[in-house]
C-alpha positions as CSV (number, residue, x, y, z in Angstrom):
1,X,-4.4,-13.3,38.4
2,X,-5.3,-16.8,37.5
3,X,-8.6,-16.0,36.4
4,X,-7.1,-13.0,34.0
5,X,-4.6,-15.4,32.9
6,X,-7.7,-18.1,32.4
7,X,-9.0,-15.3,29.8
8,X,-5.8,-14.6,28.4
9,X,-5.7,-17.6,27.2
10,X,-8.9,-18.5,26.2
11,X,-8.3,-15.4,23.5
12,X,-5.0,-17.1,22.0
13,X,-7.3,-19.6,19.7
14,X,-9.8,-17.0,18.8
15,X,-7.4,-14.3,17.5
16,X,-5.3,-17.1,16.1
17,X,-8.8,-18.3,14.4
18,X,-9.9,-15.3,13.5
19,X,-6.7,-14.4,11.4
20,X,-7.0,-17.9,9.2
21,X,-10.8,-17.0,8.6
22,X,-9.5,-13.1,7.4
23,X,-6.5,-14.8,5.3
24,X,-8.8,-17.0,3.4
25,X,-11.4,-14.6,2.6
26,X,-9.8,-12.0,1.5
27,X,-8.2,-14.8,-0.8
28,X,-11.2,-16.8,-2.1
29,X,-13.0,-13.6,-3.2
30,X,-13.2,-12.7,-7.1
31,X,-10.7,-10.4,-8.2
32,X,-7.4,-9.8,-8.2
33,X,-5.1,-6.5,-7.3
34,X,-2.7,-6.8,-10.0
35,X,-5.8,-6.0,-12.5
36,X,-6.8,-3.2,-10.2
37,X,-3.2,-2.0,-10.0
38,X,-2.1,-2.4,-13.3
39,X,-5.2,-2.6,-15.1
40,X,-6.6,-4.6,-18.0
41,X,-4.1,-3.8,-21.1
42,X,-1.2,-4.6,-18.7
43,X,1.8,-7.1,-20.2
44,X,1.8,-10.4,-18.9
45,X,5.9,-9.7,-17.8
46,X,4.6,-6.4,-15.8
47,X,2.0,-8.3,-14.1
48,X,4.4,-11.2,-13.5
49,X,7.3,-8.8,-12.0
50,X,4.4,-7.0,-9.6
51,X,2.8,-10.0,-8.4
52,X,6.4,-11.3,-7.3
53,X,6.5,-8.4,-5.6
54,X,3.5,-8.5,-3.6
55,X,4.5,-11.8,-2.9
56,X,1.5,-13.2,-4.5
57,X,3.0,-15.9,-6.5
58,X,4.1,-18.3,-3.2
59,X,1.4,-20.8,-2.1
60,X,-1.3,-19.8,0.4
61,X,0.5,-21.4,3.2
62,X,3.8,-19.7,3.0
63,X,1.8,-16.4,2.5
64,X,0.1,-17.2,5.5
65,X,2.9,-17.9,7.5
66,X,5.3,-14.7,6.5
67,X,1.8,-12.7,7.0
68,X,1.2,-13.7,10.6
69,X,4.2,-14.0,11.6
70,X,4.6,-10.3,10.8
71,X,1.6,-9.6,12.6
72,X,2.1,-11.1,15.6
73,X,5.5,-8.5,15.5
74,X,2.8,-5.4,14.7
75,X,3.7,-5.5,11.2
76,X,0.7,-6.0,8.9
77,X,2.5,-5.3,5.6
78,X,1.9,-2.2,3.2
79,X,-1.4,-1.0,1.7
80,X,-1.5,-1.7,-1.8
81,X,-4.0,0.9,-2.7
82,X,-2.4,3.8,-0.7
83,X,0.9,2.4,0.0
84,X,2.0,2.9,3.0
85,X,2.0,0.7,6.2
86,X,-1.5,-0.6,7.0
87,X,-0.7,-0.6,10.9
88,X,-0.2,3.6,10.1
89,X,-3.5,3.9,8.1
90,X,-5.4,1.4,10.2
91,X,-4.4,3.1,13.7
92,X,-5.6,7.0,12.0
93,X,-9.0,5.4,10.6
94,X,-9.7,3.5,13.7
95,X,-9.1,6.3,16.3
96,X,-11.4,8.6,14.0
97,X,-13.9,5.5,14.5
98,X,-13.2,5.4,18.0
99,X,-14.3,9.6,17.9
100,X,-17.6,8.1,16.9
101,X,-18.0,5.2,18.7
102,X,-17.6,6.3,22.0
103,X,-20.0,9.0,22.1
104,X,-22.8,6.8,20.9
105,X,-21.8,4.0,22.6
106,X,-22.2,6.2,26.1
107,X,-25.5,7.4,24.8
108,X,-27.0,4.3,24.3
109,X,-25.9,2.4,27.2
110,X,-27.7,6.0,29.4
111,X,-30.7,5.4,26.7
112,X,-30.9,1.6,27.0
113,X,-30.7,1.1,30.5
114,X,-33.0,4.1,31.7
115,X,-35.2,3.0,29.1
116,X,-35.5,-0.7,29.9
117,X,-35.6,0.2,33.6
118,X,-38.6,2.5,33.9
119,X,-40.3,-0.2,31.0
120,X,-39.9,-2.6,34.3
121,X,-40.8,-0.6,36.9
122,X,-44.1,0.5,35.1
123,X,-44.5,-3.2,33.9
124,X,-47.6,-3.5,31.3
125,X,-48.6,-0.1,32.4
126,X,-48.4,2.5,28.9
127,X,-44.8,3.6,29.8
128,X,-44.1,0.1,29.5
129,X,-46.2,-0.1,26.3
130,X,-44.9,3.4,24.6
131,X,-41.2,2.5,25.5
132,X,-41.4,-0.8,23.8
133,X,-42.8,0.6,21.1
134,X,-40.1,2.9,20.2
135,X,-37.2,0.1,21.3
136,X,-39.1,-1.9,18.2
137,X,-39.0,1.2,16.0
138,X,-35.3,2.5,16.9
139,X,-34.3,-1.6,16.5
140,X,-35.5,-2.2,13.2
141,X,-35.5,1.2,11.3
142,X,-32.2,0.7,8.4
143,X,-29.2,3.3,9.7
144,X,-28.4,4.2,6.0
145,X,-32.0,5.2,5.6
146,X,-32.3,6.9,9.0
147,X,-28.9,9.0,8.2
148,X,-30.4,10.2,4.3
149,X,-33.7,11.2,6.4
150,X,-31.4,12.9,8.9
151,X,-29.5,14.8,6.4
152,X,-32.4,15.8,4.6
153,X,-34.3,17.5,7.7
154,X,-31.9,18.6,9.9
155,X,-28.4,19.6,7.4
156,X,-30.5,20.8,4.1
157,X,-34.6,21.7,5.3
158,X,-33.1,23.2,8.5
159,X,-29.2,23.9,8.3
160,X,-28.7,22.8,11.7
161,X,-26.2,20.3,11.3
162,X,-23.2,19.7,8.6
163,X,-24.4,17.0,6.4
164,X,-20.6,15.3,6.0
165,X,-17.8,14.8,7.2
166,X,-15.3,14.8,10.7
167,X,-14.8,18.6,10.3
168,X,-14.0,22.1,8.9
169,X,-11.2,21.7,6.2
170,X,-7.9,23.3,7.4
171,X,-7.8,23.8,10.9
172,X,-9.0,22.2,14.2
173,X,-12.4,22.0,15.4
174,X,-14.0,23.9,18.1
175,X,-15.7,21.8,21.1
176,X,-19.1,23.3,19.7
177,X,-18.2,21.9,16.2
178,X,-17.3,18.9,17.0
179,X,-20.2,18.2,18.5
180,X,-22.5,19.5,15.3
181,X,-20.2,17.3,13.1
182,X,-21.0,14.2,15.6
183,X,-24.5,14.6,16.1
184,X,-26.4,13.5,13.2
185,X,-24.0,10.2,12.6
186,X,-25.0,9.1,16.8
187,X,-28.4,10.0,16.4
188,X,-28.0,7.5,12.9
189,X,-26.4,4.8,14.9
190,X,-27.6,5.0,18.5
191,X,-30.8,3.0,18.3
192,X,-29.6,-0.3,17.6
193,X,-27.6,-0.9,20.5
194,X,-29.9,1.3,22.1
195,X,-33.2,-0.6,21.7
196,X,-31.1,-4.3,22.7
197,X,-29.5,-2.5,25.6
198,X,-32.7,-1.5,26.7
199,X,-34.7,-5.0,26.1
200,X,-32.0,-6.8,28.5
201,X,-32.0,-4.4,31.0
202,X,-35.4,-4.6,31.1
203,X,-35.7,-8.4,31.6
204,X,-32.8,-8.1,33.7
205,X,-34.8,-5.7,36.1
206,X,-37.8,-7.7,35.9
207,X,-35.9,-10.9,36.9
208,X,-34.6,-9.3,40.0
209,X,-37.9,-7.7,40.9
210,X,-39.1,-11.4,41.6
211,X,-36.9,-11.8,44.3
212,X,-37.3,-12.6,47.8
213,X,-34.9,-9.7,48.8
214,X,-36.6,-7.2,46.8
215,X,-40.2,-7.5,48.3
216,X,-38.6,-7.0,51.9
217,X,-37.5,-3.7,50.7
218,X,-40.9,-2.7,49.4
219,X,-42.6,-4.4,52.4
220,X,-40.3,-2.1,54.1
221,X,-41.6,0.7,52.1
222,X,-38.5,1.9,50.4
223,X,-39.7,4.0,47.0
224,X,-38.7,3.0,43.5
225,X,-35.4,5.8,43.1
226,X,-33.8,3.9,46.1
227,X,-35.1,0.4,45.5
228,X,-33.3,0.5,42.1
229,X,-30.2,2.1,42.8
230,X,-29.5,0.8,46.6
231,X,-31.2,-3.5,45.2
232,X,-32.1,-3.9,41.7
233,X,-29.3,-2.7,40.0
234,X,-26.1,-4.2,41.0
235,X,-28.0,-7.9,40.8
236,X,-28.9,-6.8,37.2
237,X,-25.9,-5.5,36.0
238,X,-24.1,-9.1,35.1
239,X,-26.6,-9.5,32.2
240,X,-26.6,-6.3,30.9
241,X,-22.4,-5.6,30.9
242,X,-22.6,-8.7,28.4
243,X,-25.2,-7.6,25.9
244,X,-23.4,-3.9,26.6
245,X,-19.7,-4.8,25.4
246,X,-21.1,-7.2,22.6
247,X,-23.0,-4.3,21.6
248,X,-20.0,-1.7,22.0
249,X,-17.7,-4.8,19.7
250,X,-20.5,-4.8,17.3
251,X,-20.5,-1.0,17.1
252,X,-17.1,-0.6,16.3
253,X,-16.5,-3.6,14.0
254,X,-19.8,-3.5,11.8
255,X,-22.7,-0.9,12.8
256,X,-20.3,2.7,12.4
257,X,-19.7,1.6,8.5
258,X,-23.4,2.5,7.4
259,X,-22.8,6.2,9.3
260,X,-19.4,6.2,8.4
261,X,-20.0,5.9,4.2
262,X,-23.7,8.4,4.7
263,X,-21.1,10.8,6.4
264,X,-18.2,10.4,5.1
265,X,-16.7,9.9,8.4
266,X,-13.0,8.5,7.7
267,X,-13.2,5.8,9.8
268,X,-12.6,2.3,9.6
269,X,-15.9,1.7,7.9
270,X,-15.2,3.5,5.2
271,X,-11.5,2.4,4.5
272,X,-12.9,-1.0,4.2
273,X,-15.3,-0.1,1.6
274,X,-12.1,1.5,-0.2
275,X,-10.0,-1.3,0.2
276,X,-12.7,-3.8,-1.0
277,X,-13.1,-1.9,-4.3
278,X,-9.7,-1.6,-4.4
279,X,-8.5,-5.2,-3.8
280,X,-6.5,-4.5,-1.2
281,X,-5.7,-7.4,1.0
282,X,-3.6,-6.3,3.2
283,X,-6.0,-3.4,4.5
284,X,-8.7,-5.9,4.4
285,X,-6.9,-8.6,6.3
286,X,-6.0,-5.8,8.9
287,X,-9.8,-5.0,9.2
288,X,-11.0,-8.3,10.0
289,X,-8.1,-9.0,12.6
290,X,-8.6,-5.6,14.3
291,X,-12.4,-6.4,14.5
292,X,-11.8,-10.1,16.4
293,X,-9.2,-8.0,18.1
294,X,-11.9,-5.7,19.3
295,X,-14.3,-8.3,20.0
296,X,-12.1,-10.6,22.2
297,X,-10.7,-7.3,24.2
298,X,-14.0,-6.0,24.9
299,X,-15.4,-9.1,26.3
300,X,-12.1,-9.6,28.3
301,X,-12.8,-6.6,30.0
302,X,-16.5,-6.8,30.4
303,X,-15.9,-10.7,32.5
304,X,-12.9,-8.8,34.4
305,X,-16.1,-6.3,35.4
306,X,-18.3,-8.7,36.0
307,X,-15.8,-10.9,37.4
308,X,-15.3,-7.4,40.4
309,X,-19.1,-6.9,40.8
310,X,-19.7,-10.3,41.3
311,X,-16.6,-12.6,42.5
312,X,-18.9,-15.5,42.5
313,X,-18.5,-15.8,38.2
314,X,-15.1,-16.8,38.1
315,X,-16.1,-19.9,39.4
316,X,-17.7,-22.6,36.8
317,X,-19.2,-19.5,34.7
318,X,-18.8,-19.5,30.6
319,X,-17.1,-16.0,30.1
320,X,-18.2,-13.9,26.9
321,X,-14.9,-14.7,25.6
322,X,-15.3,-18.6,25.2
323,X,-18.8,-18.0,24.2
324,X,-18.0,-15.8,21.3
């Protein structure tokens, strides 16, 4: 308990951090909603009257104030754009984000460890060599490119796939569908996480092969299957449950919106694109908090993880949390 209440803590400054940094960008960027709203030719008296009632004529600091203090009760005001509550729109977009997310998420965590693993097993060997290859390829190759190639090949050349969108317009999706509508976006996305999974869990494995405890079992003879699973892999799993969830918190806060606006997924990805053109800060503020949001609870529960596999961390060990 004292060392979830330790993290607990330690997320109070970040979120509270986080908010200033959303409430003064969304502020010092060019532009202004009542134009978008009400448009150019708009009297100065209409454009008066609406920015009164937006509440965009106080000074930053009371704004600030009545906006987190509304927050902190789950209230994040009203979308200018589509108006309605951004909490409601926010909480749709982001468990459609979630419906992408977590699938390639899973996949590249399977992908990245299995990949770095055998790349340390077969050090310098051409498994090694091939595998790091493709970790270079699937790390650097642009998502917005990969999805047009994707759509191209495999939703117009072959018809295999839908090119856009969550699914069929006007009723619920089959199991089988879903997965067709899903497929091309987490083949778009999975490599990046994919590829820096992989690359830690390979230096994590080859850390732990140097170790004393580990050449017993081989002198032993015990073959590489059980060697992994039964000594290599809970010593290595610290390292990589940290570059996993900061993966997993990038994923969902930044990576998704390239697949999201290819796709036209409607996620959170691609409500902030809307809201940006739009000028609507509220939705924008929203996005930003709900990212740190993600971020701080995702490393919370990665050092509570690691914190159970290895109770020695609690002691004198920087969490993710304080890091970020």
């Amino acid at each position: 308990m004292r060392f979830l209440a330790l993290r607990l803590i330690a997320i109070v400054p970040v979120l509270i951090g986080a908010s200033i940094f959303s409430f003064s960008l969304t502020h010092m960027a060019p532009g202004d909603p009542v134009d978008v709203l009400l448009g150019p030719y708009a009297s100065e008296d209409d454009r008066a009257s609406l920015r009164s009632n937006l509440g965009l004529d106080e000074p930053l600091p009371v704004q600030y104030g009545r906006w987190i203090g509304n927050a902190v009760t789950g209230d994040l005001g009203r979308s200018i754009q589509m108006r309605s509550p951004v909490t409601s729109v926010l909480s749709e977009r982001f468990v459609n984000t979630l419906r992408l997310g977590i699938p390639t998420f899973g996949l590249a965590l399977f992908v990245g460890v299995a990949a770095g693993a055998l790349a340390a097993l077969r050090t310098d060997g051409l498994l090694d060599k091939s595998l790091q290859g493709l970790v270079i390829f699937a790390g650097t190759v642009p998502v917005f490119w990969l999805g047009l190639v994707l759509i191209y090949v495999f939703s117009i050349r072959l018809g295999w796939f839908p090119a856009s969108g969550m699914g069929p317009i006007g009723r619920d999706s089959t199991i089988w569908e879903s997965i067709r509508y899903l497929a091309l976006p987490v083949l778009t996305t999975v490599g990046t996480p994919a590829a820096i999974i992989a690359r830690s869990s390979r230096s994590a494995v080859l850390e732990v092969l140097d170790e004393d405890f580990v050449w017993a079992a081989r002198g032993r003879g015990v073959r590489s299957p059980a060697l992994f699973l039964r000594h290599i892999l809970k010593p290595a799993l610290p390292m990589v449950l940290h570059v996993s969830g900061l993966q997993f918190a990038y994923l969902i806060g930044g990576t998704l919106v390239f697949a999201e606006v290819v796709f036209s997924w409607p996620g959170i990805g691609l409500q902030t694109i809307h809201a940006v053109s739009a000028r609507d800060i509220p939705v924008i503020q929203g996005v930003v908090l709900l990212a740190a949001a993600v971020t701080v609870i995702t490393n919370l529960v990665v050092d509570i993880i690691h914190h159970y596999v290895d109770p020695r961390s609690g002691r004198g060990h920087i969490s993710s949390t304080e890091a970020w």
